[in-house]
PDB file of N, CA, C and O in Angstrom:
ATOM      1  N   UNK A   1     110.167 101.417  84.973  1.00  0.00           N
ATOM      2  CA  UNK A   1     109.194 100.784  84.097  1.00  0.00           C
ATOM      3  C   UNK A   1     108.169  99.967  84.878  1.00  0.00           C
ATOM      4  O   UNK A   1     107.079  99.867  84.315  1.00  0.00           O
ATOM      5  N   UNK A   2     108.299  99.355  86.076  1.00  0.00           N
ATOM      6  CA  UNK A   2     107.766  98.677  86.726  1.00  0.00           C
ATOM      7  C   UNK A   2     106.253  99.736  87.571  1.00  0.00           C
ATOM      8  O   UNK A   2     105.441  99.369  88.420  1.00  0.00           O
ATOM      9  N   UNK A   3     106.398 101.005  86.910  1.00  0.00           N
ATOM     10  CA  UNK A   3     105.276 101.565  87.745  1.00  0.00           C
ATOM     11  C   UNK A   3     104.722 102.047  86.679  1.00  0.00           C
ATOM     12  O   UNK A   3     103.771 102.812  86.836  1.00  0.00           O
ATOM     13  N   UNK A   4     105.154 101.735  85.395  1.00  0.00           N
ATOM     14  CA  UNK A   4     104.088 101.713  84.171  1.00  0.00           C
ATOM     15  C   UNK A   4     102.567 101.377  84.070  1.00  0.00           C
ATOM     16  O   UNK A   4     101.751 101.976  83.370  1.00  0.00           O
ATOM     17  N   UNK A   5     102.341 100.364  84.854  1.00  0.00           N
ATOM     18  CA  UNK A   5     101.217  99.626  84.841  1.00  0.00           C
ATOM     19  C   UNK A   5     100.376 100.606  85.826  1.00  0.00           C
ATOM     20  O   UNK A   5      99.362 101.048  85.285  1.00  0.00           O
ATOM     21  N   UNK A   6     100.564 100.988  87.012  1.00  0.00           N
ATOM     22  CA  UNK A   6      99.566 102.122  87.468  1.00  0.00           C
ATOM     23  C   UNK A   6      99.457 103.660  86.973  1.00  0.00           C
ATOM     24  O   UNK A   6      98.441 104.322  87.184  1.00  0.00           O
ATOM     25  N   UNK A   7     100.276 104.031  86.483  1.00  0.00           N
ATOM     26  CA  UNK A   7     100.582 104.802  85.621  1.00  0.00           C
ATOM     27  C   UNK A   7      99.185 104.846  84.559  1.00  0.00           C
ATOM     28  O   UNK A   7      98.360 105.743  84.736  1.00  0.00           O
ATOM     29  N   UNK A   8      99.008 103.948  83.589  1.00  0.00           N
ATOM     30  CA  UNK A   8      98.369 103.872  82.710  1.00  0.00           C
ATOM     31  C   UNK A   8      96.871 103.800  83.813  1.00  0.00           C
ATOM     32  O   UNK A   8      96.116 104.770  83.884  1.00  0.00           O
ATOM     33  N   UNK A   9      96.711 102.965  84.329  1.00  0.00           N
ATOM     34  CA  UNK A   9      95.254 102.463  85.256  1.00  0.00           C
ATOM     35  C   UNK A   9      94.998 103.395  85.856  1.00  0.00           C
ATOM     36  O   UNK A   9      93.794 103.613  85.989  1.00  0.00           O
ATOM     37  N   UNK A  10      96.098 104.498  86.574  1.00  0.00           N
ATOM     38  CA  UNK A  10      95.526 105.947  86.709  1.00  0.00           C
ATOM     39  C   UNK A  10      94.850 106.987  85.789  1.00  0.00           C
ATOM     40  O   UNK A  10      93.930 107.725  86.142  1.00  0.00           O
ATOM     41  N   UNK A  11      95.433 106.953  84.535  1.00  0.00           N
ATOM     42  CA  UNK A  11      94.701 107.942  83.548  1.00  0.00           C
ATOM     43  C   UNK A  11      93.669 107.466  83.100  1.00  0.00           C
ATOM     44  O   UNK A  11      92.703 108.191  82.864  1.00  0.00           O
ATOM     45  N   UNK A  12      93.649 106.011  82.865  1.00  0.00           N
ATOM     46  CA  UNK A  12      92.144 105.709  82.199  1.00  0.00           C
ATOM     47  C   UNK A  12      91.214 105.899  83.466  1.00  0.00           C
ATOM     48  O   UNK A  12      90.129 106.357  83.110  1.00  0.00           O
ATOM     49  N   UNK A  13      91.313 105.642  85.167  1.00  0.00           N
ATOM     50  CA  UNK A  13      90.300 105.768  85.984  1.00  0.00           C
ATOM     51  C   UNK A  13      90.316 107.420  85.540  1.00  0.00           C
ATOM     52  O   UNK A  13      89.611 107.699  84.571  1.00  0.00           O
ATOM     53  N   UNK A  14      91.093 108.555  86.203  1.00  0.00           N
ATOM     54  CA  UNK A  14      90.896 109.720  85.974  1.00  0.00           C
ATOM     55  C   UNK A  14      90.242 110.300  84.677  1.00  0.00           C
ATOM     56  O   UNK A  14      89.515 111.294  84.714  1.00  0.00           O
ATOM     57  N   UNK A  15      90.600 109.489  83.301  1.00  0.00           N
ATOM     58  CA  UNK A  15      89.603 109.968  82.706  1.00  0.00           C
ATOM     59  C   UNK A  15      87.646 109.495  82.372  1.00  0.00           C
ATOM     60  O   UNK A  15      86.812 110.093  81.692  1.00  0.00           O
ATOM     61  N   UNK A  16      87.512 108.091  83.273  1.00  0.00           N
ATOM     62  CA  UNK A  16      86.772 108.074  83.362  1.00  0.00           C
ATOM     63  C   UNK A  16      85.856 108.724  84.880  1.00  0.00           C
ATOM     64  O   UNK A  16      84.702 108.609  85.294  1.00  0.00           O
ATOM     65  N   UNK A  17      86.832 109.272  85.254  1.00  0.00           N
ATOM     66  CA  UNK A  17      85.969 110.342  86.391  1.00  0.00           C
ATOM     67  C   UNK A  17      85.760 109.520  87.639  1.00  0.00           C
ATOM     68  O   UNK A  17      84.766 109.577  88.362  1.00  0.00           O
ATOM     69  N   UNK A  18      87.022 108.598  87.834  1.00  0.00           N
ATOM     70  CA  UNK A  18      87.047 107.732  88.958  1.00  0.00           C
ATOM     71  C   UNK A  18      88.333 108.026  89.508  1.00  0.00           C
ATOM     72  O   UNK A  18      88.692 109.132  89.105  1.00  0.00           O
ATOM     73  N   UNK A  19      89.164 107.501  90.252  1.00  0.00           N
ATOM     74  CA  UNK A  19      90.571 107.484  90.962  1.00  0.00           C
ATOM     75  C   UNK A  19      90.731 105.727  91.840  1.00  0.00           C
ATOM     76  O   UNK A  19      90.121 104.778  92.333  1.00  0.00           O
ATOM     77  N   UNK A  20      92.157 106.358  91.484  1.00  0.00           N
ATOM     78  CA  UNK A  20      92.791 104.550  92.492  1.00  0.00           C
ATOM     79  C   UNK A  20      91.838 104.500  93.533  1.00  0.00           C
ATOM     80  O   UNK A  20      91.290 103.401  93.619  1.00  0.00           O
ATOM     81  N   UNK A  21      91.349 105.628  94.618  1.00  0.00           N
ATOM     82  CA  UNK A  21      91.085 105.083  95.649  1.00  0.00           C
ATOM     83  C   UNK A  21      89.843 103.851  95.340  1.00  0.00           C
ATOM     84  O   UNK A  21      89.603 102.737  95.805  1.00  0.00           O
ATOM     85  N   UNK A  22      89.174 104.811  94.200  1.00  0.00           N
ATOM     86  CA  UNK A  22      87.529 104.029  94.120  1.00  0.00           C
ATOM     87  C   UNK A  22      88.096 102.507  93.724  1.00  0.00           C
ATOM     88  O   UNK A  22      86.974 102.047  93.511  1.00  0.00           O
ATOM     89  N   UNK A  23      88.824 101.578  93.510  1.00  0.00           N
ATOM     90  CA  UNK A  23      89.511 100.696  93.167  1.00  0.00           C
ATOM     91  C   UNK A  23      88.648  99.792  93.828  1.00  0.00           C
ATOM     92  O   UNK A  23      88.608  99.902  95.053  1.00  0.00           O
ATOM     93  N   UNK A  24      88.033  99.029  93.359  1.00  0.00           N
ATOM     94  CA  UNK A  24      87.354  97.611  94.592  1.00  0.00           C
ATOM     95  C   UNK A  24      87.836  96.202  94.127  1.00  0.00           C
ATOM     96  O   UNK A  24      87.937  95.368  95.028  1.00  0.00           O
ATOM     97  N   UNK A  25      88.119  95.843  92.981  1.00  0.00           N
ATOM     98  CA  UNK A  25      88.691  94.491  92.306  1.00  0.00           C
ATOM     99  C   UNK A  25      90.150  94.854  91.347  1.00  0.00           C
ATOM    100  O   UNK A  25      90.291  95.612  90.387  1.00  0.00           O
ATOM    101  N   UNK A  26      91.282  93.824  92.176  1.00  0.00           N
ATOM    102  CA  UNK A  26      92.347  94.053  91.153  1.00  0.00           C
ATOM    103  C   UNK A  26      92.004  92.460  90.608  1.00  0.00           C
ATOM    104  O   UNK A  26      91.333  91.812  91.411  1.00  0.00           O
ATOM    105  N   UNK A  27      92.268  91.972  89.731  1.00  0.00           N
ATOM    106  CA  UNK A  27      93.226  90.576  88.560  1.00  0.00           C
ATOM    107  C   UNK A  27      94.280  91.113  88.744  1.00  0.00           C
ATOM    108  O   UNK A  27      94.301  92.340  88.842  1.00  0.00           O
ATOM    109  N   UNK A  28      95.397  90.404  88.840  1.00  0.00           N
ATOM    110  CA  UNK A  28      97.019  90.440  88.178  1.00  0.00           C
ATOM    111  C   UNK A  28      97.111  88.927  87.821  1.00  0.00           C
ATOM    112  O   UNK A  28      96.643  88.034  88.528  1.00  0.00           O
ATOM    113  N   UNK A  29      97.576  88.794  86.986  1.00  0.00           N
ATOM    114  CA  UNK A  29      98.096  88.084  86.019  1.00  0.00           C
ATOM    115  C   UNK A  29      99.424  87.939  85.820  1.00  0.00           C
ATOM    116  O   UNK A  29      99.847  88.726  84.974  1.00  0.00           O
ATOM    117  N   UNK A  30     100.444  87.037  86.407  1.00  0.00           N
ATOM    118  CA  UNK A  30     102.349  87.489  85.853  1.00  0.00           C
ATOM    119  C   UNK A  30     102.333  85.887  85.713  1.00  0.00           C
ATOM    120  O   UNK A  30     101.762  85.022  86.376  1.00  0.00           O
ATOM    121  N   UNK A  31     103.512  85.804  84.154  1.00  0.00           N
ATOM    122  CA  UNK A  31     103.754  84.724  83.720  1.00  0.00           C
ATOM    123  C   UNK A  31     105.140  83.942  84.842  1.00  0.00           C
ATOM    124  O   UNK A  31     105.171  82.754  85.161  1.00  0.00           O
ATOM    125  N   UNK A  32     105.982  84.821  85.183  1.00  0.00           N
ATOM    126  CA  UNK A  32     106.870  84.978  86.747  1.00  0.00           C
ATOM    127  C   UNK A  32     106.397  85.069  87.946  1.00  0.00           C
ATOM    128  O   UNK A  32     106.305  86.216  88.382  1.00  0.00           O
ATOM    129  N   UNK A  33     105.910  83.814  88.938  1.00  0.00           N
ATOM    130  CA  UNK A  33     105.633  84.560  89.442  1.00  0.00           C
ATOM    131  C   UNK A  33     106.859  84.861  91.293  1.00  0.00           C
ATOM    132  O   UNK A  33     106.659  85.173  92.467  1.00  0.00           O
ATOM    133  N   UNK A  34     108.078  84.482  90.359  1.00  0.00           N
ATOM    134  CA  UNK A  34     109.401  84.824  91.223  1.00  0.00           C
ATOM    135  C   UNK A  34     109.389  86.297  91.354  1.00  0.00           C
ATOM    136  O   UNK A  34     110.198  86.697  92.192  1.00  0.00           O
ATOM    137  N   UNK A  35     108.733  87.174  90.791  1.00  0.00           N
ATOM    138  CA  UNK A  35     108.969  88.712  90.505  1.00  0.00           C
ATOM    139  C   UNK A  35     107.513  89.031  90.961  1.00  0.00           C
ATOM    140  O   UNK A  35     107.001  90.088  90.592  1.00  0.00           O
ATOM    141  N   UNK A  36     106.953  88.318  91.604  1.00  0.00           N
ATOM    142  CA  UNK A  36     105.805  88.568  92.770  1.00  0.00           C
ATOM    143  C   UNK A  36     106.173  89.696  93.702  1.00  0.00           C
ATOM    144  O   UNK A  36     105.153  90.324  93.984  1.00  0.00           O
ATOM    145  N   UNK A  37     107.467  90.289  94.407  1.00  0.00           N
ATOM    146  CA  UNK A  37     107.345  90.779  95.498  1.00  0.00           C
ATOM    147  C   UNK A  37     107.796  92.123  94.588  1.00  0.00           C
ATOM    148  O   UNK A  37     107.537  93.256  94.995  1.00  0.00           O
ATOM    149  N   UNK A  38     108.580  91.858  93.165  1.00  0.00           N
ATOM    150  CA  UNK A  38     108.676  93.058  92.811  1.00  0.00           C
ATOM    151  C   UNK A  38     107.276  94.186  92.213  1.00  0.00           C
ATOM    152  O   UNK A  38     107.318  95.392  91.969  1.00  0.00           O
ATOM    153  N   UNK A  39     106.310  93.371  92.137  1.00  0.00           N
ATOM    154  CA  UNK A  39     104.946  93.887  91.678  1.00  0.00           C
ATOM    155  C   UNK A  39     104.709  93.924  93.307  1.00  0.00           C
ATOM    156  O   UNK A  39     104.654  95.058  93.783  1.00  0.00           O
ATOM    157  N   UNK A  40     104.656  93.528  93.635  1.00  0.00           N
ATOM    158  CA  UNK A  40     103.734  93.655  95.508  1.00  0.00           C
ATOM    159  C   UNK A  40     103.926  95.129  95.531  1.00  0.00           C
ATOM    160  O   UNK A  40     102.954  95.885  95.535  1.00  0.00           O
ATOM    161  N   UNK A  41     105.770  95.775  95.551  1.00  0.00           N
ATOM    162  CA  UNK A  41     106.180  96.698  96.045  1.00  0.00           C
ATOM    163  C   UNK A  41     105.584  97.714  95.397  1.00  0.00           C
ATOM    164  O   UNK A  41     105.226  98.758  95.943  1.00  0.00           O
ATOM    165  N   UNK A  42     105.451  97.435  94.163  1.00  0.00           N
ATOM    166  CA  UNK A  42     104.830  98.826  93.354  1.00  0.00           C
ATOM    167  C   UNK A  42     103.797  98.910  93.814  1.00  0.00           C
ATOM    168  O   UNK A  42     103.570  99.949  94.434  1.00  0.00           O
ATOM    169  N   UNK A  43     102.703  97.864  93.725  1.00  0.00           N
ATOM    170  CA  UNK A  43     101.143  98.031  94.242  1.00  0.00           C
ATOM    171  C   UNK A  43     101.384  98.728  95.061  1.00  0.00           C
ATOM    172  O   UNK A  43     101.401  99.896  94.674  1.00  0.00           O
ATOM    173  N   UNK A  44     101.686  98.540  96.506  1.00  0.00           N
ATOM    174  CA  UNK A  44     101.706  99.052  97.650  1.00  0.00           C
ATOM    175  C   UNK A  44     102.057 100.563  97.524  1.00  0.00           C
ATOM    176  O   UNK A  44     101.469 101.410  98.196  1.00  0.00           O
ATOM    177  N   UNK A  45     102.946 100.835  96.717  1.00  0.00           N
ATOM    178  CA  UNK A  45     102.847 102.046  96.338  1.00  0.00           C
ATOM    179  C   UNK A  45     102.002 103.036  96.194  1.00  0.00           C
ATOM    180  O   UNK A  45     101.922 104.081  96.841  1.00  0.00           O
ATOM    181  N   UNK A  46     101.274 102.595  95.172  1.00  0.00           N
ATOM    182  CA  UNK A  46     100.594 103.408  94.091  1.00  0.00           C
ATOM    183  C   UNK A  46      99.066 103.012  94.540  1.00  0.00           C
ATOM    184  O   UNK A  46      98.207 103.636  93.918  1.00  0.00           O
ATOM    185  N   UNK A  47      98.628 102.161  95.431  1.00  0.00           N
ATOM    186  CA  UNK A  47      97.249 101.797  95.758  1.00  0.00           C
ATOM    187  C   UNK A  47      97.044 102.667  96.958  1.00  0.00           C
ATOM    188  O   UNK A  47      97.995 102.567  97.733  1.00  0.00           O
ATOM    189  N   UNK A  48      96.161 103.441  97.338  1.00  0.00           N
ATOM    190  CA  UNK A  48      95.907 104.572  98.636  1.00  0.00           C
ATOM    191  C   UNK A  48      95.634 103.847  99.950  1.00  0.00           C
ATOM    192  O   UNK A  48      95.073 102.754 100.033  1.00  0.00           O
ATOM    193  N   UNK A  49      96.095 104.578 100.974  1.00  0.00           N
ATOM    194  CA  UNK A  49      96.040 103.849 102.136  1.00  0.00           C
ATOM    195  C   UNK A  49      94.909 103.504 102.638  1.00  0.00           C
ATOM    196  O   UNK A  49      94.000 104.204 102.193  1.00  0.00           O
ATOM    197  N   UNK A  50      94.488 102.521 103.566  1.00  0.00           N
ATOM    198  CA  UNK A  50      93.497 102.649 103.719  1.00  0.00           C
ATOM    199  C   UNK A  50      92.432 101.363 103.740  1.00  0.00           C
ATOM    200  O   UNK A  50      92.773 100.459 104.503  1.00  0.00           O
ATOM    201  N   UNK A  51      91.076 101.144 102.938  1.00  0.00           N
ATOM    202  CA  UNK A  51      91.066  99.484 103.302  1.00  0.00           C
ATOM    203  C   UNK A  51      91.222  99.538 101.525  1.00  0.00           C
ATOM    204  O   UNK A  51      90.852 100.331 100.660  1.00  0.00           O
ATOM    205  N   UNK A  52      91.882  98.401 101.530  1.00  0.00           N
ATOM    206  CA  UNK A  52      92.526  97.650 100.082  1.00  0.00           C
ATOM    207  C   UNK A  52      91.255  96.912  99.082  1.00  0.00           C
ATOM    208  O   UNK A  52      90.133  96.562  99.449  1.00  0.00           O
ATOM    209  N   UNK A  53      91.830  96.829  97.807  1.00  0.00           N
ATOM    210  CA  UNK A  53      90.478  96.604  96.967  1.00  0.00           C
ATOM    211  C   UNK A  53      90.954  94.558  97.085  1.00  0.00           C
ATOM    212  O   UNK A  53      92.067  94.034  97.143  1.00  0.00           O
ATOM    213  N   UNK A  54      89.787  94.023  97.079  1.00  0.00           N
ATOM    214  CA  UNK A  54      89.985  92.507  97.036  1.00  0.00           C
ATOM    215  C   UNK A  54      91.353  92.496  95.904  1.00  0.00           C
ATOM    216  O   UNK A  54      91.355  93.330  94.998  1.00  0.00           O
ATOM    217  N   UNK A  55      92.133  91.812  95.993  1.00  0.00           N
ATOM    218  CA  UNK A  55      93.011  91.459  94.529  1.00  0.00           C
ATOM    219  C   UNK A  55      93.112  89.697  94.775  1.00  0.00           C
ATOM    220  O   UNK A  55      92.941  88.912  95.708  1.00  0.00           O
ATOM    221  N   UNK A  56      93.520  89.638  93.238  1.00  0.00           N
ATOM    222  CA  UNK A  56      93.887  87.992  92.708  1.00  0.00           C
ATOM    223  C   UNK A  56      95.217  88.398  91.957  1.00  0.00           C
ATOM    224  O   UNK A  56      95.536  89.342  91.234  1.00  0.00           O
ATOM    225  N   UNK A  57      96.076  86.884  92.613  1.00  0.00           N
ATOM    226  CA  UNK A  57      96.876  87.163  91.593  1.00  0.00           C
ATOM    227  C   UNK A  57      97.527  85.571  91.183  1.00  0.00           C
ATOM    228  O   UNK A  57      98.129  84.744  91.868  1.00  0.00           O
ATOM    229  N   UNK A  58      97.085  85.581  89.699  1.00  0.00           N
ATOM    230  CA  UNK A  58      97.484  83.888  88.851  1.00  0.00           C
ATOM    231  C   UNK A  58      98.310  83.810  88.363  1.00  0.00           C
ATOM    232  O   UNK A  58      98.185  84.773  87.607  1.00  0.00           O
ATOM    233  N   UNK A  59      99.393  83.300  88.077  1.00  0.00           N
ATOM    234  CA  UNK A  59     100.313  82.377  87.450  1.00  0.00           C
ATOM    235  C   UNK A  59      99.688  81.690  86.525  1.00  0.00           C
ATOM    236  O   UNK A  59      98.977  80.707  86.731  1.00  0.00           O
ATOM    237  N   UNK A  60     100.051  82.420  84.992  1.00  0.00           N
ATOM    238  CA  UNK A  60      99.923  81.841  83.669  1.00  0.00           C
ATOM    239  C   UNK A  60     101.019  81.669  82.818  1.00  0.00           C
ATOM    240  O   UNK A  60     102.180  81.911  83.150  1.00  0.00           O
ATOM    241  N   UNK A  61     100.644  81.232  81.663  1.00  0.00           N
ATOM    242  CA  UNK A  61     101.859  80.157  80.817  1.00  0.00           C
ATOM    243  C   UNK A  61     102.371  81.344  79.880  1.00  0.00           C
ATOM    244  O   UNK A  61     103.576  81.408  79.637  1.00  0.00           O
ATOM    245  N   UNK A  62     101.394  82.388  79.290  1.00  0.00           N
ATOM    246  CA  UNK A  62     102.176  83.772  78.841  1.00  0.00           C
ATOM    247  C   UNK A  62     100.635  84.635  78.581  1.00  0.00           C
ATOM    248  O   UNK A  62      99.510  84.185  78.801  1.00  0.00           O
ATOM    249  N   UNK A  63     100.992  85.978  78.054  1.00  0.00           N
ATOM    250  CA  UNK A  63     100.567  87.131  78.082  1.00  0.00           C
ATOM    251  C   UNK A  63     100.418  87.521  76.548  1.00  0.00           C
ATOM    252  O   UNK A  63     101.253  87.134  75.730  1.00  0.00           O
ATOM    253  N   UNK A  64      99.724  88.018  76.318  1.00  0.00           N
ATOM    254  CA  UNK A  64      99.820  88.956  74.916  1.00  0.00           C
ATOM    255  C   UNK A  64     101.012  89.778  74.542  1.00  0.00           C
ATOM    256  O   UNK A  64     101.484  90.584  75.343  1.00  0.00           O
ATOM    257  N   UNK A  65     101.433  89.627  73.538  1.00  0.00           N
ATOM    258  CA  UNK A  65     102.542  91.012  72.973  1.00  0.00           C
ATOM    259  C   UNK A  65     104.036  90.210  74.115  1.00  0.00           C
ATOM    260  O   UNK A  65     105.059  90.887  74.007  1.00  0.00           O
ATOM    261  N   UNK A  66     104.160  89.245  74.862  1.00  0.00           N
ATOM    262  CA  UNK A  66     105.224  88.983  75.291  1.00  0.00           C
ATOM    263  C   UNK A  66     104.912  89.750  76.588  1.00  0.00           C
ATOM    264  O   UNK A  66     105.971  89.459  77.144  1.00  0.00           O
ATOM    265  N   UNK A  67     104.543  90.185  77.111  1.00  0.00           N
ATOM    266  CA  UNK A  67     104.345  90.989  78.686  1.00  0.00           C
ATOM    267  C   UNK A  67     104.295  90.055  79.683  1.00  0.00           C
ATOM    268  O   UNK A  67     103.466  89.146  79.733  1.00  0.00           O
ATOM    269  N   UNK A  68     105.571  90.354  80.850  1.00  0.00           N
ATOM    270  CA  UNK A  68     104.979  89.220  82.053  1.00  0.00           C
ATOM    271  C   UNK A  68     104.284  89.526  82.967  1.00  0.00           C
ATOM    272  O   UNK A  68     104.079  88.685  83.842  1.00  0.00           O
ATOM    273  N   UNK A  69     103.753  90.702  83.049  1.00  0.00           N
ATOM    274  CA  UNK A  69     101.968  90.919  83.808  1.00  0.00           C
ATOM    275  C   UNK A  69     101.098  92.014  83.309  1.00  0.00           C
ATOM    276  O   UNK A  69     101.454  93.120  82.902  1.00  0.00           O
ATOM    277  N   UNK A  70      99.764  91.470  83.418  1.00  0.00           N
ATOM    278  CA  UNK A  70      99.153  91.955  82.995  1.00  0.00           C
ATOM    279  C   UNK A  70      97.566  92.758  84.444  1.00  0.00           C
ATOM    280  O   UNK A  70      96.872  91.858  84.917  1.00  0.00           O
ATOM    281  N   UNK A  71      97.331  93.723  84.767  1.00  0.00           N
ATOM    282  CA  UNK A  71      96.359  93.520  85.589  1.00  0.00           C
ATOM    283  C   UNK A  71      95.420  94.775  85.302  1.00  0.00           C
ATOM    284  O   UNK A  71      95.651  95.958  85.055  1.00  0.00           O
ATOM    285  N   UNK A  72      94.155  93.944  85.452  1.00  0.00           N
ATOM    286  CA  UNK A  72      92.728  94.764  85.588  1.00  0.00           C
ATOM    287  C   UNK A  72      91.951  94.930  86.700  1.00  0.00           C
ATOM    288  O   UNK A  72      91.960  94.046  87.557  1.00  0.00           O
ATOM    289  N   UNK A  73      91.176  96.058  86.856  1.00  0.00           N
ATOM    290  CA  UNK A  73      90.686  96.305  87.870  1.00  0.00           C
ATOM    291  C   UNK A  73      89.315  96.646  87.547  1.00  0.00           C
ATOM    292  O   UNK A  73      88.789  96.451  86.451  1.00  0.00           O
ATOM    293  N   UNK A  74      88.687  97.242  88.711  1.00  0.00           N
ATOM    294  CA  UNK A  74      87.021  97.629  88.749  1.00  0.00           C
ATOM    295  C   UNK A  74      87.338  98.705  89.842  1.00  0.00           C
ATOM    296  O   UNK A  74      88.122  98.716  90.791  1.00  0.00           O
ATOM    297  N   UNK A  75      86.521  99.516  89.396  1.00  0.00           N
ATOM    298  CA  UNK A  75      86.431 100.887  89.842  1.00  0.00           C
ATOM    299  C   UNK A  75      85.126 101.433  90.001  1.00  0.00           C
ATOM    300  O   UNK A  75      84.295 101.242  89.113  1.00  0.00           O
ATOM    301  N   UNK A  76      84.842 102.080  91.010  1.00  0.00           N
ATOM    302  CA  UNK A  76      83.678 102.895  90.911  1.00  0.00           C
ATOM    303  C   UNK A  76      83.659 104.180  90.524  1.00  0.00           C
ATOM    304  O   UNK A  76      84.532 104.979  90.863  1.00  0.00           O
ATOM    305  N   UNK A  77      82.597 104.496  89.739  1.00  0.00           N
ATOM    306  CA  UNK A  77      82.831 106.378  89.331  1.00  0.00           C
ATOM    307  C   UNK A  77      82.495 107.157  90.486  1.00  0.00           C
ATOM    308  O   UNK A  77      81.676 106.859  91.355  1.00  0.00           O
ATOM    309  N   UNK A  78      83.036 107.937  90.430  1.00  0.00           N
ATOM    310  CA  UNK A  78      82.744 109.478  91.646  1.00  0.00           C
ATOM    311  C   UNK A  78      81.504 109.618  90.993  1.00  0.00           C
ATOM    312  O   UNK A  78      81.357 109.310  89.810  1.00  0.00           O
ATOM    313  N   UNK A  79      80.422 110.160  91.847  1.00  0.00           N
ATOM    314  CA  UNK A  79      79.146 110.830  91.307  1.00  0.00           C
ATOM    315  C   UNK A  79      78.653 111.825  92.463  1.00  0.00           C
ATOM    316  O   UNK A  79      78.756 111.579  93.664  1.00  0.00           O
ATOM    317  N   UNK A  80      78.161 112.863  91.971  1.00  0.00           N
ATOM    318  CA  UNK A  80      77.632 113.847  92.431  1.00  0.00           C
ATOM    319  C   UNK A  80      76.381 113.848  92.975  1.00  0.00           C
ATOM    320  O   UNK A  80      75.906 114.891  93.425  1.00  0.00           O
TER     321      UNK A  80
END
């Protein structure tokens, strides 16, 4: 479940005709942030090698719907 979150941020870039790599700004957002290294590990995962997009990551008091992170990014589109 913990690789849910790129999961989803992959299909919406792919369907907007972008990909992880184009990635230039992450936000993360976790209301935990003891479970910092367990999000690190996924990022590192799922983000392409290579040079890394700036990221932030804050410690808040809670999340929408009960979720303990939440993160957005900026992407550039592929263009022809």
């Amino acid at each position: 479940m913990k690789d849910q979150i790129f999961h989803n941020i992959f299909a919406i870039l792919q369907e907007a005709g972008s990909s992880l790599k184009n990635i230039v700004k992450v936000n993360i957002f976790r209301t935990d942030m003891s479970k910092f290294q367990i999000m690190n590990e996924a990022y590192a995962k799922k983000i392409p090698d290579g040079i890394k997009p700036v990221r932030t990551c804050v410690a808040v008091k809670e999340l929408p719907f009960g979720s303990d992170v939440e993160i957005e990014c900026i992407a550039a589109l592929d263009t022809v």
